[in-house]
LUMBA-327662 format. One record per residue: residue in three letters; y, x, z of N, C-alpha, C, CB in turn. Coordinates in steps of 0.1 Angstrom, whole numbers, plus 5000, padded with zeros to 4 digits. Glycine has a CB too. Layout:
BEGIN
alaYXZYXZYXZYXZ;...
END
This chain:
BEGIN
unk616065184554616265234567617065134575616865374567;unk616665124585617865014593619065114601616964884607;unk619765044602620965144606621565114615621965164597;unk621164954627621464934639620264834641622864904642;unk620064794653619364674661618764674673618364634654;unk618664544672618364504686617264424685619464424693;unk616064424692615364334688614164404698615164324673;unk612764344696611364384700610164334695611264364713;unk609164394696607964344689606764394695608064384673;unk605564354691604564364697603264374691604564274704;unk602064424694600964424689599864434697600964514681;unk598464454690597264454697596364594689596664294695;unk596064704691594864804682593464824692595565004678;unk592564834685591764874689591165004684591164774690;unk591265084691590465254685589265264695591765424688;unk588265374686587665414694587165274706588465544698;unk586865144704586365094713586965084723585665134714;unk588565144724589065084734590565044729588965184746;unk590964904736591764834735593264904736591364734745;unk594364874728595664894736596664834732596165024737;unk597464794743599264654740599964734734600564574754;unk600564754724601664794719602964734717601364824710;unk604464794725605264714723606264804720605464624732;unk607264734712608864884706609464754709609164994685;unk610764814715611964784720612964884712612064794736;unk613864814709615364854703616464834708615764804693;unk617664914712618864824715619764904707619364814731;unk620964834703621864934697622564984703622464894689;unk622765134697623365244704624465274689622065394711;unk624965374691626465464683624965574678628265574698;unk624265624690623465764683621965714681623565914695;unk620965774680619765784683619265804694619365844678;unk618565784703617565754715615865724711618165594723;unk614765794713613365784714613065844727612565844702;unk612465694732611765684742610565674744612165624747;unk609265694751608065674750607365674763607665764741;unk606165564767605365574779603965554771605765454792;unk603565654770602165644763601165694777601965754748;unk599065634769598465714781598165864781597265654785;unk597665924788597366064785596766094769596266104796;unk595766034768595166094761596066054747593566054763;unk596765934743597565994736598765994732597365984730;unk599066114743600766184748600566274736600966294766;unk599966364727599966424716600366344709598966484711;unk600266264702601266094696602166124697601265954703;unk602866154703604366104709605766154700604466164725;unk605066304695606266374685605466244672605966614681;unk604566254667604566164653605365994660602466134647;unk605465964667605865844667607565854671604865764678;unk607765964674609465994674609665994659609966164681;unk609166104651609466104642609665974632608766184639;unk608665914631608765764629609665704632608065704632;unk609965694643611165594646612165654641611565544660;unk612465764642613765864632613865834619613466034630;unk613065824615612565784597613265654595610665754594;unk612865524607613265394602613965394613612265284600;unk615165464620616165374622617165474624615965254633;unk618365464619619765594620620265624633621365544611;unk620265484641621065454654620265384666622265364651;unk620365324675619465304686619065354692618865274686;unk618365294705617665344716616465274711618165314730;unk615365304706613965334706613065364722614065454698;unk612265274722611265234730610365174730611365204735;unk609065274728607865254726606665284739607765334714;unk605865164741605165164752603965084749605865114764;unk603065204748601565194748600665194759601065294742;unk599665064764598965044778597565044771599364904789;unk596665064780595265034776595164874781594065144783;unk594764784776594364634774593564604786593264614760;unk594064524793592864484807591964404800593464384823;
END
């Protein structure tokens, strides 16, 4: 488990034939922070991907932002 950080990272998925940027941002915090800008269709996501970040990291602000791909 990581237990502070700072950092960011990035990706590329393709589902269903359509494209999307994935990026998570971290900053260190004292508590926990999950943040999220996902698209509609998958705003249901959003508790599994809290949970996740809960899982791998004790402390921080968590920020995760999903776009569909131009």
């Amino acid at each position: 488990m990581i237990r502070s950080m700072t950092g960011f990272g990035g990706a590329n998925a393709e589902v269903d034939s359509v494209k999307y940027e994935i990026s998570v941002s971290g900053i260190n915090r004292k508590g926990f922070e999950f943040a999220a800008s996902l698209p509609r269709e998958l705003a249901v996501l959003e508790p599994k991907i809290a949970a996740l970040a809960r899982e791998n990291s004790s402390r921080g602000r968590v920020y995760v932002c999903v776009q569909k791909a131009q």
